[in-house]
N, C-alpha and C positions, 0 to 999 in steps of 0.2 A: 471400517477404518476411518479415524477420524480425517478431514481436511486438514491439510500442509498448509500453514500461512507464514510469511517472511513479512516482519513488522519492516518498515523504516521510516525514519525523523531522525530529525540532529538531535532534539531533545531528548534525553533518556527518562524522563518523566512522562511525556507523553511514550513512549513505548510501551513503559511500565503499563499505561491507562488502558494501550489496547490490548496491550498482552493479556491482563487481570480480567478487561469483558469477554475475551476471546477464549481462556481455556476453562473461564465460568459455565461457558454454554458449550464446550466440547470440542472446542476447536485444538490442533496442537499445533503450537510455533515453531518451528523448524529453525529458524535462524533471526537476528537482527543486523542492519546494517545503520550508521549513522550519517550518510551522506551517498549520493547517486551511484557515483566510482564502486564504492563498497556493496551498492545493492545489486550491481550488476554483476561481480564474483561472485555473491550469495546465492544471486540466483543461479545460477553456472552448478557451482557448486551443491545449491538442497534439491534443485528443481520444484518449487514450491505450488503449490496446488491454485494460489494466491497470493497478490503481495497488496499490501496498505502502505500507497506510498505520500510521504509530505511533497509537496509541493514547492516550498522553500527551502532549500538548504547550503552550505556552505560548499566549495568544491562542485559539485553536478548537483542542479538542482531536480528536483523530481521530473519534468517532463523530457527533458533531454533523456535524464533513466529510462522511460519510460520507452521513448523511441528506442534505443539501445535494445532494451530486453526485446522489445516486439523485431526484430533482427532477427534475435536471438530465438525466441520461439516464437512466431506470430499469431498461436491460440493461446499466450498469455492472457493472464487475469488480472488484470490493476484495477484497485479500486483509492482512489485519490485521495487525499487527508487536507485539505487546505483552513484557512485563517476564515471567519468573517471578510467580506471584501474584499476578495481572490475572483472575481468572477468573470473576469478577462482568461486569467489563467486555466481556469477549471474548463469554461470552454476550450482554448488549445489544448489543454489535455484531454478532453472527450474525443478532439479531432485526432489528438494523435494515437490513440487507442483504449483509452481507460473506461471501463464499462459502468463505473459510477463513482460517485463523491461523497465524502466523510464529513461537516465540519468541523471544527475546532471551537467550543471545548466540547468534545463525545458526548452525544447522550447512546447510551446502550445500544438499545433498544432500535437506534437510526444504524449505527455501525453494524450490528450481527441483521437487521433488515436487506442494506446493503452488499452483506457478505452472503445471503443466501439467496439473493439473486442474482450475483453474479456467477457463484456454482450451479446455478442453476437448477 
């Protein structure tokens, strides 16, 4: 059975990007959300295997998500999506439970690297 991933960023281009790497190599998306609030119903809601969360976003930003969902299920999976020169924040997100980090702009090949070490 393939892994459950829940994409989210505010951007819906960047979704797009990871979606397209993501069910290129077999993965299946289960849901999108475009801001923290919404990724924590999502996740409620698909129970996802995985989630790729942005870091910056309007409304809740990613790490505040992140604490939330780890509440919520504390063997969650985050793997963090940030900008170039995020590296204040990528740290508090490690600390607050995210198992690894994405840059911005995707190379593949780093992202699906990523995702199968965090599934393990």
């Amino acid at each position: 059975m393939a892994n459950r991933i829940l994409i989210v960023d505010d951007a819906a281009f960047m979704r797009m990007m990871i979606r397209d790497i993501l069910t290129k190599n077999g993965y299946e998306v289960c849901g999108e959300a475009n801001d923290g609030a919404q990724a924590i119903e999502k996740f409620k809601e698909v129970k996802p295997d995985l989630v790729t969360m942005d870091i910056t976003m309007p409304e809740m930003d990613g790490i505040a998500a992140l604490k939330e969902i780890k509440k919520i299920d504390p063997l969650a999976k985050v793997v963090m999506c940030s900008a170039m020169g995020q590296q204040a924040m990528v740290i508090d997100a490690i600390q607050a439970g995210a198992k690894d980090f994405i840059v911005k702009p995707f190379q593949p090949d780093r992202v699906i690297e990523a995702i199968k070490k965090t599934l393990g």
